[in-house]
N, C-alpha and C positions, 0 to 999 in steps of 0.2 A: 477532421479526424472524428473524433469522438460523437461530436456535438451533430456531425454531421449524419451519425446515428442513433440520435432523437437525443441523446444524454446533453444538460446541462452543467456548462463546468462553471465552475469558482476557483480561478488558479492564483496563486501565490507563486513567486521566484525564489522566496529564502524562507527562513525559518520562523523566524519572526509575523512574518505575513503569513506563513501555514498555520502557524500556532490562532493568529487573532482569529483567522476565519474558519478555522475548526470549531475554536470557543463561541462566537457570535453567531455563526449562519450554521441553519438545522439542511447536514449533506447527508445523503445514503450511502454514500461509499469515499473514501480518501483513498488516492492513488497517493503516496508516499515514495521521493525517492529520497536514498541514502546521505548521498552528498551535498549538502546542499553549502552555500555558500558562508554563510553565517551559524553553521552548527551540522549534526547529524541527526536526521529524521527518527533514528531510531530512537534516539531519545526524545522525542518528540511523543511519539508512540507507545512510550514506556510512561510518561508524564500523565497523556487523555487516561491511560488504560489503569493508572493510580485515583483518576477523578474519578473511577466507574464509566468513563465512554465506550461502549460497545457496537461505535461504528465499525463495520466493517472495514478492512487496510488492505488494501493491495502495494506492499513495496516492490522498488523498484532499486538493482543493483546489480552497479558492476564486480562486487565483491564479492566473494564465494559464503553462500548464506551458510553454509557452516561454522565456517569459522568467526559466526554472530553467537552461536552459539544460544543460549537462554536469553539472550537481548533479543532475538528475535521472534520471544513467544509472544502473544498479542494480535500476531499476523493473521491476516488471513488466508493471503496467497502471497507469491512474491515472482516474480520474474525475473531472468536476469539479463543483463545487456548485455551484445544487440539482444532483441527480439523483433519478431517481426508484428507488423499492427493487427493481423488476425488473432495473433496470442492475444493483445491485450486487450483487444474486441473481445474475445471468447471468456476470460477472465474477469473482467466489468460486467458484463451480461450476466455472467454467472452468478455474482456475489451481488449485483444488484435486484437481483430475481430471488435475493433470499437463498440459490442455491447452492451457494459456497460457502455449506458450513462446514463440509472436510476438504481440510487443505489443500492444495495444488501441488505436484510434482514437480522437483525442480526440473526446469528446463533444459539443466545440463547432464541431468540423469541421476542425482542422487535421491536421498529421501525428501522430504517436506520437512519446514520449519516444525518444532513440536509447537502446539499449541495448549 
């Protein structure tokens, strides 16, 4: 996937392991998804975003980013599931080039998370 378009990944399964290796290893971008097994990302992303972390977040969710409401300011972009792997090619590119500093459209057709 990803890697296989020059990007290096650092992936964690739960939350716990998202949290250490946000904290200790310096990443240009966190793909963030929602669900995760041991807690919800978005509060994960609400936690960096209180230390002053202003890495770029791309979330990831089957949930209607609406009804996140202001938990969801922080974001950068977000997609929603499915999606297909050009989106999220085109979205990493983007925000790792620095160029995703106004946010992405939802995929499903509404507004963008406010930021």
């Amino acid at each position: 996937g990803l890697s296989l378009a020059g990007h290096e990944i650092l992936r964690a399964d739960d939350l716990a392991g998202g949290r250490e290796a946000w904290e200790t290893a310096r990443v240009d971008l966190v793909i963030l998804d929602l669900m995760l097994p041991d807690g919800d990302g978005i509060d994960l992303l609400a936690e960096r975003r209180r230390a002053g972390d202003s890495t770029p977040v791309l979330l990831l969710t089957a949930r209607d980013i609406h009804q996140l409401g202001d938990r969801a300011v922080g974001a950068s972009a977000h997609l929603a599931k499915p999606f297909a792997y050009a989106e999220l090619l085109d979205v990493v590119e983007r925000l790792a080039s620095g160029d995703g500093a106004a946010p992405m459209p939802d995929r499903r057709g509404g507004d963008p998370p406010p930021n």
